[in-house]
C-alpha positions in Angstrom: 104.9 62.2 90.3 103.8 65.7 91.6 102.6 66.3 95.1 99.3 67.9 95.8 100.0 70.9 97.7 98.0 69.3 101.2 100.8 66.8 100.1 103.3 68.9 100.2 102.3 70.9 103.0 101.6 67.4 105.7 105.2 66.4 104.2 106.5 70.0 105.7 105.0 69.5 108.6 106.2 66.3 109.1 109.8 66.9 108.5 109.5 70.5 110.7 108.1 69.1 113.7 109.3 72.1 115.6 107.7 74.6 113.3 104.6 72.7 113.1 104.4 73.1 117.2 105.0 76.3 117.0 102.6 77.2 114.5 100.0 75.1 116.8 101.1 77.3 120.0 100.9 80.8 117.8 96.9 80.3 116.7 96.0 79.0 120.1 97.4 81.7 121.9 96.3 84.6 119.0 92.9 83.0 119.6 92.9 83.1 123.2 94.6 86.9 123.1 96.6 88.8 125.7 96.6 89.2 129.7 98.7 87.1 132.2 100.6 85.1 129.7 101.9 87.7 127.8 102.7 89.8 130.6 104.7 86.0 131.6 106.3 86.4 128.7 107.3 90.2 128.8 109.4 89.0 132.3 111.2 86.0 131.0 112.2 88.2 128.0 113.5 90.6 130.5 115.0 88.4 132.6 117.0 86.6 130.1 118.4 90.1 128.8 119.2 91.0 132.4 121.2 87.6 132.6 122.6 87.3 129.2 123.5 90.6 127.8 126.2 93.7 129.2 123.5 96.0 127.8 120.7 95.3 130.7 122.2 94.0 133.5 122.4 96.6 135.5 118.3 96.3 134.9 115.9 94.5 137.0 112.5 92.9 135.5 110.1 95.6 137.3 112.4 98.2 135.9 110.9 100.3 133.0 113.3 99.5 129.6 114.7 102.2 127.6 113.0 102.6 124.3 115.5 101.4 121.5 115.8 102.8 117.5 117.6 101.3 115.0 120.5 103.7 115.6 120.3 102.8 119.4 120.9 98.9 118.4 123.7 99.6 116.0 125.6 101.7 118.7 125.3 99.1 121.5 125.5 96.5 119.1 127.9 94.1 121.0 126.4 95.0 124.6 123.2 93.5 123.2 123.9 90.3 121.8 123.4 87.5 124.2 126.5 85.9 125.4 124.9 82.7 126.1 124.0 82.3 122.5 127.4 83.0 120.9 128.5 79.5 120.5 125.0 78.4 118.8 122.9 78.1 115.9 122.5 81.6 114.8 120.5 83.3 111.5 121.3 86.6 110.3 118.1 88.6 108.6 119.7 92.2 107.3 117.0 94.9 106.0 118.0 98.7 104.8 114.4 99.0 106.5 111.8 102.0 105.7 114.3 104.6 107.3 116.7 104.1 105.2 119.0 102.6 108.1 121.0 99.3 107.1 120.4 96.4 110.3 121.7 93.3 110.9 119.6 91.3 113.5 120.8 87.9 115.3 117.9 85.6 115.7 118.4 82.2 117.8 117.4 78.8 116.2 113.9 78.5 117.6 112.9 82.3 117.0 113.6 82.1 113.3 111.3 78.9 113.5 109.1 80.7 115.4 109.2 83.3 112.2 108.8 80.7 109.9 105.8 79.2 111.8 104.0 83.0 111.7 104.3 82.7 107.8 101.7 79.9 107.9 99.4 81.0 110.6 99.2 84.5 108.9 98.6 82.4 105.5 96.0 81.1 107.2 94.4 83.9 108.7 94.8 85.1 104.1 92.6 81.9 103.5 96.0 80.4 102.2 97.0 77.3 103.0 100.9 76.7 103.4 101.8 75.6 100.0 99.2 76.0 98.3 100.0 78.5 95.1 101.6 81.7 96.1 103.2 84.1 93.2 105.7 86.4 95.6 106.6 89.6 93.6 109.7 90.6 94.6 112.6 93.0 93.9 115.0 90.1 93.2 117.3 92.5 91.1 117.8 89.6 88.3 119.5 87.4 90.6 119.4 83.6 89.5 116.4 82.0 91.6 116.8 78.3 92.8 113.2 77.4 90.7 113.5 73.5 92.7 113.1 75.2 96.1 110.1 77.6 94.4 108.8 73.8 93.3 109.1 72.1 96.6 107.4 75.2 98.7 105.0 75.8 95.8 105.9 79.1 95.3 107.1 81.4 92.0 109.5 84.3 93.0 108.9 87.1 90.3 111.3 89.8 90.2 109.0 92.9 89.6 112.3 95.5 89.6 111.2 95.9 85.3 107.3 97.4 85.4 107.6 98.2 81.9 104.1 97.5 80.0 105.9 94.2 78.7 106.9 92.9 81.8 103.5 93.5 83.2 101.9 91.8 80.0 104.0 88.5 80.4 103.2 88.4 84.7 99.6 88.4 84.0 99.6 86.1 81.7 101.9 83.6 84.0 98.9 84.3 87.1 96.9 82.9 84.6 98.7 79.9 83.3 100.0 78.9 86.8 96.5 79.8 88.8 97.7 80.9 92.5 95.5 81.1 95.2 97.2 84.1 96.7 99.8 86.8 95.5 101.8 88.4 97.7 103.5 91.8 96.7 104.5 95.6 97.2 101.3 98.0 97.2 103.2 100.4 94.6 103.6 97.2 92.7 100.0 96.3 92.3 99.1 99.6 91.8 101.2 99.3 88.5 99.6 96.2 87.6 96.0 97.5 87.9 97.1 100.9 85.6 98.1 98.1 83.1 95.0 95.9 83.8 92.5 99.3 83.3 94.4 100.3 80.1 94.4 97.5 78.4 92.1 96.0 75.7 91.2 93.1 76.9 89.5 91.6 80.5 91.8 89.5 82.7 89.3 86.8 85.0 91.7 84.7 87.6 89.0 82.3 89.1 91.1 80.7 91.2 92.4 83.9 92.8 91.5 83.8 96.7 92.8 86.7 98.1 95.8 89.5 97.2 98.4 90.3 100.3 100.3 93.4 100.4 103.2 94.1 103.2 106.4 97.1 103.3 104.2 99.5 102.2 101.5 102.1 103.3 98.4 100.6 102.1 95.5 103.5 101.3 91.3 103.2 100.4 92.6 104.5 97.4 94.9 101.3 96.6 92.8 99.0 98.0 89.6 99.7 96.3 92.1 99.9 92.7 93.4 96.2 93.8 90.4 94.7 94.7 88.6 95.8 91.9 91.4 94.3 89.5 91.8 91.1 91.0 87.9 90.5 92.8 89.3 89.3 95.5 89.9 90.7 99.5 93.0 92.3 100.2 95.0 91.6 103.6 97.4 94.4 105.0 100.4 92.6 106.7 102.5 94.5 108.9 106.2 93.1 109.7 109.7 94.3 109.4 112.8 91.9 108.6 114.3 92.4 112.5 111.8 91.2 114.0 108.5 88.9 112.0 104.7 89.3 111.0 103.7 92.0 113.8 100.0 92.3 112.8 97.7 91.9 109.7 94.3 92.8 108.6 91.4 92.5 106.0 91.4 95.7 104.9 87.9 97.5 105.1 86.9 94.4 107.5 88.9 94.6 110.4 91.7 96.4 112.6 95.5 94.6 112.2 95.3 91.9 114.4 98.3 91.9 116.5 100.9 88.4 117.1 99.9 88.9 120.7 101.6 85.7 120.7 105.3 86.6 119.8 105.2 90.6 120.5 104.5 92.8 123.3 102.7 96.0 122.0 102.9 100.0 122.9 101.7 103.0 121.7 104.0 105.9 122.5 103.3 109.8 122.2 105.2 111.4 119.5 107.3 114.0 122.1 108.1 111.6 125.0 108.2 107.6 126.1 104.4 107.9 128.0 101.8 105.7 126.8 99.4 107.4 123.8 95.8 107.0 124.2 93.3 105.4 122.2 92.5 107.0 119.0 96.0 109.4 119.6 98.9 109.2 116.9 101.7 108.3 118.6 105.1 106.0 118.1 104.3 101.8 117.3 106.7 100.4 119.8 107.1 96.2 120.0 109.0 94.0 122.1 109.8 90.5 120.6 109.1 87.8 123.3 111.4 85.1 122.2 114.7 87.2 120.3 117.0 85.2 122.8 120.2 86.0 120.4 120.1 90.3 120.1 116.9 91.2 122.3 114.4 93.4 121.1 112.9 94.9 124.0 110.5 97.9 123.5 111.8 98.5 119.8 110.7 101.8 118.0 110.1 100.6 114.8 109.9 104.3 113.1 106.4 103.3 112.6 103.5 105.9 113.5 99.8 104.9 114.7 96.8 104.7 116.2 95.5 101.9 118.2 91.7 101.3 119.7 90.5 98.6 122.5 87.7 95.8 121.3 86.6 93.4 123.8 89.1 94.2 125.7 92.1 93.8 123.5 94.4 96.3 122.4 94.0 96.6 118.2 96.4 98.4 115.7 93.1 101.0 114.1 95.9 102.8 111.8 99.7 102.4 110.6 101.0 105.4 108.9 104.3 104.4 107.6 106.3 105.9 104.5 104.6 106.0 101.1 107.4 105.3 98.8 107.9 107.0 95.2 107.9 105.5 92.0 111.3 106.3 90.4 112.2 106.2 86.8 115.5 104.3 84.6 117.4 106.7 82.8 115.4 105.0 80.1 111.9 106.3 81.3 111.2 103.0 82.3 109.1 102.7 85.7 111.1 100.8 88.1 110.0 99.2 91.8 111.9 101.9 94.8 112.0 97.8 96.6 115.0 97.5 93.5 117.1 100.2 94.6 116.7 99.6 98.5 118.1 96.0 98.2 121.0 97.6 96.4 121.6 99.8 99.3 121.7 96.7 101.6 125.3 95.7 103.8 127.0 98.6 102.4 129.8 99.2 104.9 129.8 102.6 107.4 126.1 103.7 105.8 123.9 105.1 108.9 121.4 106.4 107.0 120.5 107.1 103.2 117.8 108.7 101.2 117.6 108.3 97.5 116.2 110.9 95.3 115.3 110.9 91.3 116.0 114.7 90.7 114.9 114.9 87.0 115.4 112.5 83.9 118.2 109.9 84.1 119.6 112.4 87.2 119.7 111.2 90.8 120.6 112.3 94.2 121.6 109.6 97.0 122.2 111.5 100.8 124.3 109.2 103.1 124.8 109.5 106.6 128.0 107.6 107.6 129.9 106.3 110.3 133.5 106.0 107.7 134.4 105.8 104.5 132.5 104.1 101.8 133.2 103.0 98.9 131.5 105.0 96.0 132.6 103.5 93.5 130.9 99.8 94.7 128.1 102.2 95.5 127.9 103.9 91.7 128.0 100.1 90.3 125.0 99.1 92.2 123.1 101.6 91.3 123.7 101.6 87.5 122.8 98.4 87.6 119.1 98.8 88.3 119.0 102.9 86.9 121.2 102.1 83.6 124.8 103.0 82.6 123.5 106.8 81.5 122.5 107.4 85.1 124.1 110.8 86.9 123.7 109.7 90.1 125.3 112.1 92.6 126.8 111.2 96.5 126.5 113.8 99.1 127.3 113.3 102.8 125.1 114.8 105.2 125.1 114.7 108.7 121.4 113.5 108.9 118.5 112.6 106.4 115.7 115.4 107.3 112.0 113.8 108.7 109.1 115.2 106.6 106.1 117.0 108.1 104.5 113.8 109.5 107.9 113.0 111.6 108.6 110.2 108.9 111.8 109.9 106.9 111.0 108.9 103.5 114.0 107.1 102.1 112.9 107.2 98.3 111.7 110.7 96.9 111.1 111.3 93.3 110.9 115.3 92.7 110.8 115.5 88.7 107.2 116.6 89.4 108.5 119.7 91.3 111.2 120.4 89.0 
């Protein structure tokens, strides 16, 4: 007999009790915003990174922190992770990330509950339920999904790496067989769908479509009007990165991102120097993860650029201008998600840095930055495998991948329209 999905979702609960308190503690506090507790917070975090770690004990908690990048974490790699938490329960979450910078993050036990518990009260803040119907495109790169686990959590993984008019024909018609209440994807991928949807010949309706979510990508009026007029439903912006959680999310055209006040401490830094940007300024989107007790995350520059404003008295994300990310081609002409050739460039061994470029036709470019040797023919293999055996795909070592004009390092360039 099948579970309802409040079925489903009371028998989560019930068997996550931790999770469940957690996701009760995140909405309280979100609702109740910033001030004394999380400035609480921001000291025990501190504290514990004083007491636990080689890289900041020399620190003390009224001390100003060192603003950290990706590369910054990689070099002190060791020096960060807690010594208190080697002999525990540890998860390992590894993302290439939009700077084309391959990361391995430690999280302790209850911060990747913590994580898990942000999923629902985000889904909430969507209008979707925790297991309720959720269709997750994906760049799954045709690896063999466990379809009992999509069952139990009332979700269907699509792998969206093939956008070929086909594939798009045979997703739309599974959102309307199956009837999900949300769908979660890339922007660039529903952008595809909607040039399908406004080409073809007939009218798609999804009445029991509640709302779309988009996250890892730039999300413009432009997109947003093209989605919601597909779909008739709201769109929500969610902001998060793999190292750290859900960092802020937003009804777009309603409302600024609403920051996790709860789990992160938030900065706006100016582009040239570690002072504090003012409202309305473009500056660097800083966060500090409040319960990373395994590798710290103390005043992490995500790469991110923004603006933030103050509304009743509470600091709000106004504008995120991250990387837009190009649409790349097969050597077949077919259209292809850039998510499909960043998870092939993911725990590749001495690779700093990368950028990936579609130089013409069936003819690629991939920069690396690396720390030793890697293994190009591994590299070639995974490639092919998402661009085709015909693909002239082309290594070169660099010393550094170049930032574009808006201090942003696009990791996936297509230039066949220069060319």
């Amino acid at each position: 007999m099948k579970l309802s999905s409040e079925e489903k979702r009371k028998n989560y609960f019930k068997n996550n009790p931790l999770v469940y308190q957690l996701y009760q503690e995140i909405k309280q506090e979100n609702a109740a915003g910033g001030g004394a507790l999380q400035a609480d917070k921001l000291w025990a975090i501190k504290e514990y990174a004083i007491l636990h770690t080689d890289f900041y004990k020399s620190f003390s908690t009224g001390d100003e922190f060192p603003v950290m990048t990706k590369l910054d974490y990689i070099e002190h790699y060791n020096e960060i992770r807690s010594k208190e938490q080697f002999d525990k329960p540890i998860h390992r979450t590894s993302t290439s990330g939009s700077t084309g910078i391959p990361f391995v993050v430690e999280q302790n036990f209850e911060k990747r509950q913590r994580v898990i518990a942000e999923l629902k009260v985000f889904g909430d803040y969507a209008g979707y339920l925790s297991h309720e119907k959720m269709i997750q495109l994906r760049a799954y790169n045709g690896v063999e999904l466990d379809r009992k686990k999509d069952e139990e959590e009332n979700i269907y993984r699509y792998d969206i790496c093939d956008l070929s008019d086909t594939a798009i024909e045979r997703l739309l018609a599974w959102v309307e067989e199956w009837q999900p209440k949300i769908i979660f994807g890339y922007t660039s991928t529903l952008e595809s769908i909607c040039d399908y949807i406004a080409k073809s010949d007939r009218t798609y309706v999804f009445p029991q479509l509640h709302s779309i979510l988009v996250g890892a990508e730039i999300l413009t009026k432009e997109a947003a009007e093209k989605i919601s007029a597909a779909f008739h439903c709201p769109i929500y912006d969610r902001y998060s990165n793999m190292e750290m959680g859900i960092l802020a999310q937003r009804e777009f055209g309603k409302t600024n991102f609403q920051i996790n006040k709860s789990s992160y401490y938030f900065e706006v830094l100016k582009l040239d120097c570690d002072e504090p940007a003012d409202a309305g300024e473009l500056g660097r989107l800083v966060f500090t993860d409040l319960y990373n007790h395994a590798f710290p995350m103390i005043r992490y520059d995500t790469g991110d650029l923004g603006k933030y404003s103050i509304k009743n008295g509470e600091i709000e994300i106004a504008e995120v201008h991250g990387r837009k990310v190009d649409t790349v081609y097969s050597a077949d002409g077919e259209m292809l998600s850039p998510h499909s050739v960043t998870n092939k460039m993911w725990g590749i061994k001495n690779v700093l840095q990368w950028q990936f470029i579609q130089v013409d036709t069936g003819k690629y470019l991939l920069k690396i930055c690396r720390s030793g040797e890697t293994d190009e023919a591994d590299i070639l293999q995974r490639l092919q495998a998402v661009l085709g055996d015909r693909a002239r795909i082309d290594i070169q070592y660099v010393a550094d991948i170049p930032v574009s004009n808006s201090q942003k390092r696009r990791y996936i360039l297509n230039q066949m329209r220069k060319n």
